[in-house]
PDB file of N, CA, C, O and CB in Angstrom:
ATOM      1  N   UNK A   1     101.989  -5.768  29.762  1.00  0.00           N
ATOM      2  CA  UNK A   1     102.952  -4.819  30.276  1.00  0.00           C
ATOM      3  C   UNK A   1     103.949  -4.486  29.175  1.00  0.00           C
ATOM      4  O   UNK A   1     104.447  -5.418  28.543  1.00  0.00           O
ATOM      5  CB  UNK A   1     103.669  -5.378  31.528  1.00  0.00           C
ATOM      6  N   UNK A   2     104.274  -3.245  28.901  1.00  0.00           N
ATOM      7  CA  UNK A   2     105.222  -3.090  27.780  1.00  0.00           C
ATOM      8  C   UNK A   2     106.495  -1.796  28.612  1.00  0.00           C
ATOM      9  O   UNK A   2     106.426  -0.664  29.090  1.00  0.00           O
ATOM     10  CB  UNK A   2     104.151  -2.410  26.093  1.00  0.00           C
ATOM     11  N   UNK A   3     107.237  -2.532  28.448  1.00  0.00           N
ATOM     12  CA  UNK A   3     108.426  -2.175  28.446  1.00  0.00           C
ATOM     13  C   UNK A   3     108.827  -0.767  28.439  1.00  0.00           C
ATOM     14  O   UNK A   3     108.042  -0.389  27.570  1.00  0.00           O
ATOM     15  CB  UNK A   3     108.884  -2.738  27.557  1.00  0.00           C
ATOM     16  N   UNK A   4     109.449   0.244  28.757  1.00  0.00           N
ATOM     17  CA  UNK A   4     110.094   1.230  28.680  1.00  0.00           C
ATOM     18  C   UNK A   4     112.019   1.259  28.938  1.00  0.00           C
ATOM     19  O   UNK A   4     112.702   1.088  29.948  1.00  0.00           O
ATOM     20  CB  UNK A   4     109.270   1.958  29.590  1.00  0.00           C
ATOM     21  N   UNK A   5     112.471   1.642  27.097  1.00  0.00           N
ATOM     22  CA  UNK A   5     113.819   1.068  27.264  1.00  0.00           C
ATOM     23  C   UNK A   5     114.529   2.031  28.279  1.00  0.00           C
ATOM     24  O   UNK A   5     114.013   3.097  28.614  1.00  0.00           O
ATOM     25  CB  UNK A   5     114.633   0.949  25.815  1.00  0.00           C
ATOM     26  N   UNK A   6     115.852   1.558  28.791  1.00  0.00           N
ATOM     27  CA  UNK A   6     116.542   2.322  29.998  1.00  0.00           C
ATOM     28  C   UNK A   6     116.498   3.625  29.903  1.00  0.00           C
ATOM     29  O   UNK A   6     116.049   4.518  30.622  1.00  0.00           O
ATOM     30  CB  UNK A   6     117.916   2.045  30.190  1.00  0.00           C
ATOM     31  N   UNK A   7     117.206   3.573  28.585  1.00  0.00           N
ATOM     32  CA  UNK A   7     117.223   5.533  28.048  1.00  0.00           C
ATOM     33  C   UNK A   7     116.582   6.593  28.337  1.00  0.00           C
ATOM     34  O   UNK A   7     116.890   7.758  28.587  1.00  0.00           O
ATOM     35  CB  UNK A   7     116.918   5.875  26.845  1.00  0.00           C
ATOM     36  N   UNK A   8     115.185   5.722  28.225  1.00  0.00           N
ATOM     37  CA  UNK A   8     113.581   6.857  28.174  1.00  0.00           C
ATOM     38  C   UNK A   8     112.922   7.004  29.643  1.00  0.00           C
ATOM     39  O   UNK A   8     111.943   7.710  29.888  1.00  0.00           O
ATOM     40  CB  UNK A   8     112.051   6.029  27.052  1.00  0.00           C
ATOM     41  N   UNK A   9     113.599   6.247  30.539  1.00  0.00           N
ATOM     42  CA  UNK A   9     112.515   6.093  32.328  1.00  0.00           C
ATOM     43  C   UNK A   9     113.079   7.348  32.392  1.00  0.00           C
ATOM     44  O   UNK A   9     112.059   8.022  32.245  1.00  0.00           O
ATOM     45  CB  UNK A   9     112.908   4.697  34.053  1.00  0.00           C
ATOM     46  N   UNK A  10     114.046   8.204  32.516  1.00  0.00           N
ATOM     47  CA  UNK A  10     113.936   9.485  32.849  1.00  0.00           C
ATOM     48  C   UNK A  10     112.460  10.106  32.735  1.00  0.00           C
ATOM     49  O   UNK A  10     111.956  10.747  33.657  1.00  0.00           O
ATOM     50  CB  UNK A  10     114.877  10.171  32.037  1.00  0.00           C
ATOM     51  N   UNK A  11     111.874   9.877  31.622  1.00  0.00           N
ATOM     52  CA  UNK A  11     110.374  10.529  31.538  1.00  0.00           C
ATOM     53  C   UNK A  11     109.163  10.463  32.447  1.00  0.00           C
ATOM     54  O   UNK A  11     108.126  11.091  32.658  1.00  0.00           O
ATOM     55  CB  UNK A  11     109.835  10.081  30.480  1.00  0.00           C
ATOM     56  N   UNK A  12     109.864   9.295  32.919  1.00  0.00           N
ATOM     57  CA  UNK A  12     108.704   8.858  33.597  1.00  0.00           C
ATOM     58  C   UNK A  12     108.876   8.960  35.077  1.00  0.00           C
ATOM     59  O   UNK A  12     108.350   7.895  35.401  1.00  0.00           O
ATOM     60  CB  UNK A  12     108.370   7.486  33.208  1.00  0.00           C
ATOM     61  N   UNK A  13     109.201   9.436  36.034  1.00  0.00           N
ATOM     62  CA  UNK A  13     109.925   9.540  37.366  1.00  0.00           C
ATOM     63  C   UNK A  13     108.732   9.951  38.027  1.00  0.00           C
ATOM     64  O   UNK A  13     107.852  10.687  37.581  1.00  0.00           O
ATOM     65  CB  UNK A  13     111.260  10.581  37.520  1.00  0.00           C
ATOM     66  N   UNK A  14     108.812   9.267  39.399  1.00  0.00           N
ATOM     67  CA  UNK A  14     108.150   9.406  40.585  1.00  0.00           C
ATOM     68  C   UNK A  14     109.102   9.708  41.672  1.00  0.00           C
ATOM     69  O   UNK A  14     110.221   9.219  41.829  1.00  0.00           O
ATOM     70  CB  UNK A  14     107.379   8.245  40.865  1.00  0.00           C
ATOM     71  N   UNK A  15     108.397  10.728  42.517  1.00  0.00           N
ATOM     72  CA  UNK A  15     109.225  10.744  44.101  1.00  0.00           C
ATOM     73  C   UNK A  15     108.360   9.722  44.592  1.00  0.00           C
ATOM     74  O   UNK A  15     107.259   9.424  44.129  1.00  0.00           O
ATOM     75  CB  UNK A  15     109.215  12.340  45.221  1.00  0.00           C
ATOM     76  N   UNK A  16     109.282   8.911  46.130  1.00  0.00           N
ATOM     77  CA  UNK A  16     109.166   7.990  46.614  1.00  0.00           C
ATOM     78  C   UNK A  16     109.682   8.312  48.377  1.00  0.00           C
ATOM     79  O   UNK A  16     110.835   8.650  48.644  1.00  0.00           O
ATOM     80  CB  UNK A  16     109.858   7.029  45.681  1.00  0.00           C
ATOM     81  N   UNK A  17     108.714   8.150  49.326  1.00  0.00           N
ATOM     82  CA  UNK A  17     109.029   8.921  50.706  1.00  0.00           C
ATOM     83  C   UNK A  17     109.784   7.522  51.191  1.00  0.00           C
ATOM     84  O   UNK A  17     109.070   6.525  51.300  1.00  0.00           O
ATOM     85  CB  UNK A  17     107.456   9.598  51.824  1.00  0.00           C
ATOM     86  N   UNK A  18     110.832   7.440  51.408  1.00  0.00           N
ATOM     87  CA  UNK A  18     111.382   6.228  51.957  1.00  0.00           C
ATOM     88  C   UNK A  18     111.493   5.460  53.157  1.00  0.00           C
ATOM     89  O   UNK A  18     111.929   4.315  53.278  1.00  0.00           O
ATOM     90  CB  UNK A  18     112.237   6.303  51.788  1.00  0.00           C
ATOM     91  N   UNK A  19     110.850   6.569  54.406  1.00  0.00           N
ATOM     92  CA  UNK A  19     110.268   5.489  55.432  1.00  0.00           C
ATOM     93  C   UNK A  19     109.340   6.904  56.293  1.00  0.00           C
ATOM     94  O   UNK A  19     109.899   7.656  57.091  1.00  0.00           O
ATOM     95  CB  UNK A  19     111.828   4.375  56.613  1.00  0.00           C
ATOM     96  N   UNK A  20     107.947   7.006  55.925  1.00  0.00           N
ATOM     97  CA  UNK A  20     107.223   8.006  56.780  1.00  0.00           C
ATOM     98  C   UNK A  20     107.231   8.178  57.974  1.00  0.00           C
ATOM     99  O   UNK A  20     107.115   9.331  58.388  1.00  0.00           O
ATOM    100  CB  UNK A  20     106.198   7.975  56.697  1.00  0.00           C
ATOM    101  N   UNK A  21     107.321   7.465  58.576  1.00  0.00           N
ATOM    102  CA  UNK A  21     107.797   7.021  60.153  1.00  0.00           C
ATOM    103  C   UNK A  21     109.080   7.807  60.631  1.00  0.00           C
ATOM    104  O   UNK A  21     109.150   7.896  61.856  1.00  0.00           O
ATOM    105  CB  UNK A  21     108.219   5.296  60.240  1.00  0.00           C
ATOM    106  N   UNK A  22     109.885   8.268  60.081  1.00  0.00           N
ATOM    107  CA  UNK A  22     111.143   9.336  60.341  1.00  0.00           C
ATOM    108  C   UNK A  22     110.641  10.541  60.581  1.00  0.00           C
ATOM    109  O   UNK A  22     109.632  11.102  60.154  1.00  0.00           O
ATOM    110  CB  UNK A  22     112.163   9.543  59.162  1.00  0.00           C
ATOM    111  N   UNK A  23     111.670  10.940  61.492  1.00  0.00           N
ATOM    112  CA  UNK A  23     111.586  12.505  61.868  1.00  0.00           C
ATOM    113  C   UNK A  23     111.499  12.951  60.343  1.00  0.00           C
ATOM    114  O   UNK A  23     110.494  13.285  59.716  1.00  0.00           O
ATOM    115  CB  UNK A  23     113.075  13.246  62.849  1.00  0.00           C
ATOM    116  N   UNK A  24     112.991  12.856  59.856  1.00  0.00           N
ATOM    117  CA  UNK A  24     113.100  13.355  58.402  1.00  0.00           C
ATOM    118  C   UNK A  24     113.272  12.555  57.289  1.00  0.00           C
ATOM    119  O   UNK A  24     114.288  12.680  56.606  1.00  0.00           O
ATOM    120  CB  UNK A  24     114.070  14.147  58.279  1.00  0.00           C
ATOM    121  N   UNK A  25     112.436  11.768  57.020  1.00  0.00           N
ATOM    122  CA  UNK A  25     112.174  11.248  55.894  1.00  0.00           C
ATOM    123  C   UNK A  25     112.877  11.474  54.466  1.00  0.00           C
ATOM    124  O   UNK A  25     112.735  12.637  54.089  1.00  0.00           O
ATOM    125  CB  UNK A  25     111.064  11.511  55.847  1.00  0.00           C
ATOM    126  N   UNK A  26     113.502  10.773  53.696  1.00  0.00           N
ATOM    127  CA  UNK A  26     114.503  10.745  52.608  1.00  0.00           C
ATOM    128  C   UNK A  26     113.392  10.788  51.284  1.00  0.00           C
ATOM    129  O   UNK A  26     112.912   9.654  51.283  1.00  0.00           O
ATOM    130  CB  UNK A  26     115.625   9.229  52.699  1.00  0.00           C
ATOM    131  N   UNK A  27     112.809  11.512  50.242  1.00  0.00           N
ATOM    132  CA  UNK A  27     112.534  11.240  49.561  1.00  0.00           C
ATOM    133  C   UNK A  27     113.776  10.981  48.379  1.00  0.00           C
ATOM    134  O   UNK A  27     114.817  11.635  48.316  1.00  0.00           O
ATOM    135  CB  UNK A  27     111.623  11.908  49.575  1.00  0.00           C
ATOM    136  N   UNK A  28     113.433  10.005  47.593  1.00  0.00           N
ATOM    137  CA  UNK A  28     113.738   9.324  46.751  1.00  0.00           C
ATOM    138  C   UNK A  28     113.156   9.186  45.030  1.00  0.00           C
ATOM    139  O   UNK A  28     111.985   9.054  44.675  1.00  0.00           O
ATOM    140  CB  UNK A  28     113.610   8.420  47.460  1.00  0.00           C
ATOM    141  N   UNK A  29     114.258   9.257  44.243  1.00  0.00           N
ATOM    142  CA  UNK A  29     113.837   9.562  43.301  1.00  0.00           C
ATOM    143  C   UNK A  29     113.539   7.981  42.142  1.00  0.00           C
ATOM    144  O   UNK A  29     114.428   7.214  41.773  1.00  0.00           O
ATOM    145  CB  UNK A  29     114.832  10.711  42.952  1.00  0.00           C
ATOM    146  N   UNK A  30     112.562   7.915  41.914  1.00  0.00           N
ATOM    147  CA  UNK A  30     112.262   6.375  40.961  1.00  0.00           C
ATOM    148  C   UNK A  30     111.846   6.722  39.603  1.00  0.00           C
ATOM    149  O   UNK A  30     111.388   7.807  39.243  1.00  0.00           O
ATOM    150  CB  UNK A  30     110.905   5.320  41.588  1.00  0.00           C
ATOM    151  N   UNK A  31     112.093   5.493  38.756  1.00  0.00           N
ATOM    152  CA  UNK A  31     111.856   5.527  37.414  1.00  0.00           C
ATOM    153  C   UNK A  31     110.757   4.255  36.947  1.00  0.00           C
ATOM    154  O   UNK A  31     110.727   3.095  37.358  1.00  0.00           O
ATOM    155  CB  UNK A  31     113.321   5.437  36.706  1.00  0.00           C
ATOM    156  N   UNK A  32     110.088   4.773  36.177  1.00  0.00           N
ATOM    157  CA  UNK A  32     108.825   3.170  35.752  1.00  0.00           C
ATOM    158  C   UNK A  32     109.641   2.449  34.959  1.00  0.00           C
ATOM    159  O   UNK A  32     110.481   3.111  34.348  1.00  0.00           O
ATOM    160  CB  UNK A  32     107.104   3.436  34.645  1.00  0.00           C
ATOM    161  N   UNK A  33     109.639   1.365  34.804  1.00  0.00           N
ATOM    162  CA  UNK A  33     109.979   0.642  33.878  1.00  0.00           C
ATOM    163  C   UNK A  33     109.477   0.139  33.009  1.00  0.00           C
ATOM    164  O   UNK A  33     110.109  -0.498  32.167  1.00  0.00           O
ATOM    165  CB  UNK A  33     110.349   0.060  34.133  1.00  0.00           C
ATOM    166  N   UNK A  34     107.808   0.346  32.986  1.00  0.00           N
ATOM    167  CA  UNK A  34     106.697  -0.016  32.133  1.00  0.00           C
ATOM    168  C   UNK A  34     105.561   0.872  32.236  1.00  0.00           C
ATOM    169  O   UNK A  34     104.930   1.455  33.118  1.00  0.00           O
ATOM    170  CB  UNK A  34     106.261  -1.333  32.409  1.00  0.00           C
ATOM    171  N   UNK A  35     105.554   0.750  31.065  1.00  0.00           N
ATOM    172  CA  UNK A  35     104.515   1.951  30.553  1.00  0.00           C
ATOM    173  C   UNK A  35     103.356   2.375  31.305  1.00  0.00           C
ATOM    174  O   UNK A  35     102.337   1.687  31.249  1.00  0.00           O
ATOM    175  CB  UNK A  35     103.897   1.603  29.301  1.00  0.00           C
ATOM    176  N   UNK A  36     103.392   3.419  31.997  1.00  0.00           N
ATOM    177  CA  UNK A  36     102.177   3.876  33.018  1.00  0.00           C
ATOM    178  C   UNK A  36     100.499   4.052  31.901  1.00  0.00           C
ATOM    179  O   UNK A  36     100.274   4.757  30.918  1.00  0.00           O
ATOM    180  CB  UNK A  36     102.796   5.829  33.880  1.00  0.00           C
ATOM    181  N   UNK A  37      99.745   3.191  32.549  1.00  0.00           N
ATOM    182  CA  UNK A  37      98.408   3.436  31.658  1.00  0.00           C
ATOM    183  C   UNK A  37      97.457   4.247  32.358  1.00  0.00           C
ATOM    184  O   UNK A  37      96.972   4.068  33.475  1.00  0.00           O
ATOM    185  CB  UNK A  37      97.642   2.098  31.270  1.00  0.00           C
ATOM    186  N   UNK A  38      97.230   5.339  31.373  1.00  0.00           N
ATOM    187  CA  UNK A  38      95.779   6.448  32.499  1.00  0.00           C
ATOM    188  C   UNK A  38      96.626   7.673  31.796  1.00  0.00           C
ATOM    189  O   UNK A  38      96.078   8.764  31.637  1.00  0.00           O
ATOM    190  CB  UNK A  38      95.755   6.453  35.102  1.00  0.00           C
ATOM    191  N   UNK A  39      98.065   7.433  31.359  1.00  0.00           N
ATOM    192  CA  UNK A  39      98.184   9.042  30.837  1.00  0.00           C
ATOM    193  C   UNK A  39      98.404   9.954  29.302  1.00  0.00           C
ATOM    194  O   UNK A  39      98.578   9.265  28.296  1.00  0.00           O
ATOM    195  CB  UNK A  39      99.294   9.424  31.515  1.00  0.00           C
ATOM    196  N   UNK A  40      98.397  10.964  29.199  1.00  0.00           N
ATOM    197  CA  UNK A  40      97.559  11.807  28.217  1.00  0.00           C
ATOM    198  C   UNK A  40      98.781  10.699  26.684  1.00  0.00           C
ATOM    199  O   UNK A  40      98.481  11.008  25.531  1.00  0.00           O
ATOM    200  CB  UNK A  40      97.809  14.332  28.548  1.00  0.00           C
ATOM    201  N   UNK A  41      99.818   9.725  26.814  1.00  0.00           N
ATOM    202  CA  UNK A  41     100.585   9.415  26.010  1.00  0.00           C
ATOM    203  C   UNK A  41      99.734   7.995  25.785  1.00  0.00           C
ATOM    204  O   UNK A  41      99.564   7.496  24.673  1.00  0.00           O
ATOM    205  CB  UNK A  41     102.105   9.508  26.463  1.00  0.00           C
ATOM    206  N   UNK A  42      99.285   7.493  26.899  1.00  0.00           N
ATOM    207  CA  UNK A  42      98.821   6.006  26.306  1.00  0.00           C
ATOM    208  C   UNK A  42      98.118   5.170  25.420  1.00  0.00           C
ATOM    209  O   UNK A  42      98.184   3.957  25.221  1.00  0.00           O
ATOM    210  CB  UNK A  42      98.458   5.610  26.832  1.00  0.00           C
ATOM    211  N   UNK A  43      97.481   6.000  24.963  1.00  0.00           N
ATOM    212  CA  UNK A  43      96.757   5.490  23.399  1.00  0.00           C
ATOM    213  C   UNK A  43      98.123   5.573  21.734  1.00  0.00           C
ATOM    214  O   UNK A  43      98.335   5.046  20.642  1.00  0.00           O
ATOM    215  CB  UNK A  43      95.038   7.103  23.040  1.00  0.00           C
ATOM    216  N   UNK A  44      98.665   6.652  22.693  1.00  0.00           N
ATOM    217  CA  UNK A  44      99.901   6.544  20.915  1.00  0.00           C
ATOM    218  C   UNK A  44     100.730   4.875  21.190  1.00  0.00           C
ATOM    219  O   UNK A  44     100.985   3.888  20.500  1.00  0.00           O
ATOM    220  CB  UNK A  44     101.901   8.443  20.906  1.00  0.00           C
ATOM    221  N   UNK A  45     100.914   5.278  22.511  1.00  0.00           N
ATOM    222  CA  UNK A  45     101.780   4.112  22.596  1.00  0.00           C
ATOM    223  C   UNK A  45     101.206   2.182  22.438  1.00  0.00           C
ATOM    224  O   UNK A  45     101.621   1.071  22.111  1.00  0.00           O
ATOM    225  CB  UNK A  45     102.379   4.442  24.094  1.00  0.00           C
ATOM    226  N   UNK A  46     100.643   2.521  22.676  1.00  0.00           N
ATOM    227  CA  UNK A  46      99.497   1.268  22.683  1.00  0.00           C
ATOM    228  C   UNK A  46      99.428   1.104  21.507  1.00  0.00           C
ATOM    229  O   UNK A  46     100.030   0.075  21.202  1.00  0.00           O
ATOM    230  CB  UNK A  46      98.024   1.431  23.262  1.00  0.00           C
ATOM    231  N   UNK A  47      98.800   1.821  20.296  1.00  0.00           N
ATOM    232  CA  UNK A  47      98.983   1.845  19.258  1.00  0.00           C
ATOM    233  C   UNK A  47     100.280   1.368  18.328  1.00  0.00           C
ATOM    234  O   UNK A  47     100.377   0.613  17.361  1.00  0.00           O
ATOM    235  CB  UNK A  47      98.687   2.803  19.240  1.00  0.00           C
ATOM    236  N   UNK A  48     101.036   2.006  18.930  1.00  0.00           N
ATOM    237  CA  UNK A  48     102.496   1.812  18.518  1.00  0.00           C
ATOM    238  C   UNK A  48     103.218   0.285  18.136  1.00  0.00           C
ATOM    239  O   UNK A  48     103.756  -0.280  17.183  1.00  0.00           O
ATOM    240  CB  UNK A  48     103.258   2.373  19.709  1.00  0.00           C
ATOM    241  N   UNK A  49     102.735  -0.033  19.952  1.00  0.00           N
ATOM    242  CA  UNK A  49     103.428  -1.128  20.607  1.00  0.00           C
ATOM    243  C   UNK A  49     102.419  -2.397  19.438  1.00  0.00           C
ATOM    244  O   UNK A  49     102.948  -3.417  18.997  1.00  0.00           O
ATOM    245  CB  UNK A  49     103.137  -1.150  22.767  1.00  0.00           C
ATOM    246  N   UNK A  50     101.310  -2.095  19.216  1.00  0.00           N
ATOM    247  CA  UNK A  50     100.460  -2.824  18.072  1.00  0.00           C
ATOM    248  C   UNK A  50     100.916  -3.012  17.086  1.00  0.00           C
ATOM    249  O   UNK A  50     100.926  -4.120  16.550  1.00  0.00           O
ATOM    250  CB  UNK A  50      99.437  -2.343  17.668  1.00  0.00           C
ATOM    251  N   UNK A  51     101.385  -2.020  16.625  1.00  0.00           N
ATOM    252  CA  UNK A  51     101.736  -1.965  15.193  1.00  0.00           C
ATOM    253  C   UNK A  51     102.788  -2.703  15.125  1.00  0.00           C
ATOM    254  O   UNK A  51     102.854  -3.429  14.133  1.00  0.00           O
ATOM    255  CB  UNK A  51     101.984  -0.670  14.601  1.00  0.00           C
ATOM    256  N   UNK A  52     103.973  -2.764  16.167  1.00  0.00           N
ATOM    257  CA  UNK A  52     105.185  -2.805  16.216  1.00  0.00           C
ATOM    258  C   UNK A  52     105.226  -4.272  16.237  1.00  0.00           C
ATOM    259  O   UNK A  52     106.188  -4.735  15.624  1.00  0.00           O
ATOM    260  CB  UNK A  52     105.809  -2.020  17.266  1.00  0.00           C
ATOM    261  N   UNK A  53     104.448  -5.116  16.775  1.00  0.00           N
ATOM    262  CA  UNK A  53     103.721  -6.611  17.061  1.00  0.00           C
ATOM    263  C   UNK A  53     103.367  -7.451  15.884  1.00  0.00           C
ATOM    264  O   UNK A  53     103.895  -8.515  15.557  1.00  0.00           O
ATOM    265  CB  UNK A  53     102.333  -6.447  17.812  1.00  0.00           C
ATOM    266  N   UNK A  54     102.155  -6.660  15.150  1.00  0.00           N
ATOM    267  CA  UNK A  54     101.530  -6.804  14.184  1.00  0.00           C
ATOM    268  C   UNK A  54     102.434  -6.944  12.518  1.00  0.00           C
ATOM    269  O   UNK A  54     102.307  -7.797  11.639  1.00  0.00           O
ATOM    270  CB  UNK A  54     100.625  -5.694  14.408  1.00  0.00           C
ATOM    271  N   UNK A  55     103.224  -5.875  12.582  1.00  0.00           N
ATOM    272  CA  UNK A  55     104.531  -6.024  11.222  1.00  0.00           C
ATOM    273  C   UNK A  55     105.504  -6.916  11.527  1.00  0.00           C
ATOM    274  O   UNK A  55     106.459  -7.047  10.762  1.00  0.00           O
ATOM    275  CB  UNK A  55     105.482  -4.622  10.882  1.00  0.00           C
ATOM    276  N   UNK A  56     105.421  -7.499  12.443  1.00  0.00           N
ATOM    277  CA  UNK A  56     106.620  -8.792  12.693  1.00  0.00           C
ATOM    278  C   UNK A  56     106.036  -9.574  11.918  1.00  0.00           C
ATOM    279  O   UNK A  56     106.757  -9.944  10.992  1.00  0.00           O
ATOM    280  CB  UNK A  56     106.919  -9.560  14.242  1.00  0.00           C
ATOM    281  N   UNK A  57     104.460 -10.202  11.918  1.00  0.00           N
ATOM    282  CA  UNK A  57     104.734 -10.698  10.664  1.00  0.00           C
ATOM    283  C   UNK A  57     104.187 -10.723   9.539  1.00  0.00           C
ATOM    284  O   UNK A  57     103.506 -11.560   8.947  1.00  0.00           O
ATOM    285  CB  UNK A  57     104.878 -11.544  10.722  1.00  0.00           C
ATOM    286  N   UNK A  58     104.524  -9.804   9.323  1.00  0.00           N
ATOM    287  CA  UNK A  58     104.468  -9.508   7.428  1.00  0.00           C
ATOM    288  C   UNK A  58     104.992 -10.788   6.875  1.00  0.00           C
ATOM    289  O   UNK A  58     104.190 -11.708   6.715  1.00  0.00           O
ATOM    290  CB  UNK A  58     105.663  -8.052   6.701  1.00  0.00           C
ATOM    291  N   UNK A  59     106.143 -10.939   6.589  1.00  0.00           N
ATOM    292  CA  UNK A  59     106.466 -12.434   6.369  1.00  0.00           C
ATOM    293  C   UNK A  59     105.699 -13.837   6.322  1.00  0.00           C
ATOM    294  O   UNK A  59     105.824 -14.824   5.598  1.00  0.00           O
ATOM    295  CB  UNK A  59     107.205 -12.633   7.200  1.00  0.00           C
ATOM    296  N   UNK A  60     104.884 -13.534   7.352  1.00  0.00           N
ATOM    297  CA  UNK A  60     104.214 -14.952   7.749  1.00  0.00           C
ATOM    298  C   UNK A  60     102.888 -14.881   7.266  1.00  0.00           C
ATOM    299  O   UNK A  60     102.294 -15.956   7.186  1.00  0.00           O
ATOM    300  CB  UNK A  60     104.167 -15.299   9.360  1.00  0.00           C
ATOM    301  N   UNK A  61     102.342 -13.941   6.956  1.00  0.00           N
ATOM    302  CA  UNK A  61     100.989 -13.943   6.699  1.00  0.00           C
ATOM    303  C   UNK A  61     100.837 -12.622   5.990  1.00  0.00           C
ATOM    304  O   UNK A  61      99.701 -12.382   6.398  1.00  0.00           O
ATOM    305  CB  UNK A  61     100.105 -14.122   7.978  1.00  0.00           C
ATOM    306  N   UNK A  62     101.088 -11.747   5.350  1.00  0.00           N
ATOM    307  CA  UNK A  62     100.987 -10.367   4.799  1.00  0.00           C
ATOM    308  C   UNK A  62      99.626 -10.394   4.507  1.00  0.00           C
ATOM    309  O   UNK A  62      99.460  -9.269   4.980  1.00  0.00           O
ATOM    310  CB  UNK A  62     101.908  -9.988   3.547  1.00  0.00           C
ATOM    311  N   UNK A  63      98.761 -10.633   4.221  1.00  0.00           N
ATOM    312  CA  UNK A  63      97.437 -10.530   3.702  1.00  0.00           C
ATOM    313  C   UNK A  63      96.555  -9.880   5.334  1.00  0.00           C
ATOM    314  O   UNK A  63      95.960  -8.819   5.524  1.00  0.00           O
ATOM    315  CB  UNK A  63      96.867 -12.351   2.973  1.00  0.00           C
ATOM    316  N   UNK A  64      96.796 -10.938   6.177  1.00  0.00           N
ATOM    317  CA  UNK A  64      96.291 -10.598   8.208  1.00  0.00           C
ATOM    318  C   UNK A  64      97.113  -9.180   8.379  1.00  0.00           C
ATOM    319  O   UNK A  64      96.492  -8.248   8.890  1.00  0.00           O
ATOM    320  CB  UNK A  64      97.206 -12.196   9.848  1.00  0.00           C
ATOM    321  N   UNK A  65      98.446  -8.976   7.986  1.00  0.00           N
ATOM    322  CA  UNK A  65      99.220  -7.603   8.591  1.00  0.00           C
ATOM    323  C   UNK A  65      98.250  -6.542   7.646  1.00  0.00           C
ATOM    324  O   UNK A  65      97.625  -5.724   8.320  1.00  0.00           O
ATOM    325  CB  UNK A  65     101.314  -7.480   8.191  1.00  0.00           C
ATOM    326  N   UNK A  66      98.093  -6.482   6.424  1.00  0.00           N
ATOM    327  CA  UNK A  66      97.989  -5.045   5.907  1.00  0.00           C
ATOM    328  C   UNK A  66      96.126  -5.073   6.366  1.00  0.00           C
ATOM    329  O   UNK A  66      95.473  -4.030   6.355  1.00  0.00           O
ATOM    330  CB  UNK A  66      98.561  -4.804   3.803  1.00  0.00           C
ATOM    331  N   UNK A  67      95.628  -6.165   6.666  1.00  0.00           N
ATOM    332  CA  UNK A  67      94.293  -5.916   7.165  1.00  0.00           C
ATOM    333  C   UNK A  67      94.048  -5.694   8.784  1.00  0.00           C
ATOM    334  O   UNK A  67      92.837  -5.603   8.983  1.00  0.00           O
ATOM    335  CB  UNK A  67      93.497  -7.083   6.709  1.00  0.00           C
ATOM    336  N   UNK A  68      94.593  -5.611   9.654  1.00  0.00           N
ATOM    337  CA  UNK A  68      95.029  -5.509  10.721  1.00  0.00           C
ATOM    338  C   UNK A  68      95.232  -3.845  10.917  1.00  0.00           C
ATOM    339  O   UNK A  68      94.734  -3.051  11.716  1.00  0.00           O
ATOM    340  CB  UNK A  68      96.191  -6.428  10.810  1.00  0.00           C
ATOM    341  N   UNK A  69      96.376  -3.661   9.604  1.00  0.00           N
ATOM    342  CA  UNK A  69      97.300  -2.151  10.377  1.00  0.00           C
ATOM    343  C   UNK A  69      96.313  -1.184   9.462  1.00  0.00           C
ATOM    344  O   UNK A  69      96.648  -0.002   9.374  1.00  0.00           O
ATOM    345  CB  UNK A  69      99.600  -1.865   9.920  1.00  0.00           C
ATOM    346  N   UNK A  70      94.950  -1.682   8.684  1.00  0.00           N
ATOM    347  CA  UNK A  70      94.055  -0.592   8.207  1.00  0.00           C
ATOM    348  C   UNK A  70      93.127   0.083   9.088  1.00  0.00           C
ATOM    349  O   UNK A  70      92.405   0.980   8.653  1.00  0.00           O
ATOM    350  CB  UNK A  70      93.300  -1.054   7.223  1.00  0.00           C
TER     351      UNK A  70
END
């Protein structure tokens, strides 16, 4: 599961019917907090979130990072 920081859930918003059972029902507005997988963004990010993993440690092993991020 990877994360989506506070800033950015605007992007990601779902309506939400808050009790169907009502005459008039309240929809409601929600935000993901983790990265929805299935849409046209999820391979950059995935990628990303790899890379972003993978250069932590440079330090510790640089020879595994630059063969990794080829």
């Amino acid at each position: 599961m990877v994360l989506v920081n506070k800033e950015d859930r605007d992007a990601s918003q779902f309506m939400w019917i808050d009790d169907i059972s009502k005459k008039n029902p309240s929809i409601i507005v929600k935000r993901f907090a983790r990265v929805i997988f299935g849409v046209n963004a999820t391979p950059f990010l995935l990628n990303a979130t790899l890379k972003h993993h993978i250069s932590t440690y440079k330090g510790v092993d640089p020879e595994f990072v630059d063969k990794m991020l080829q």
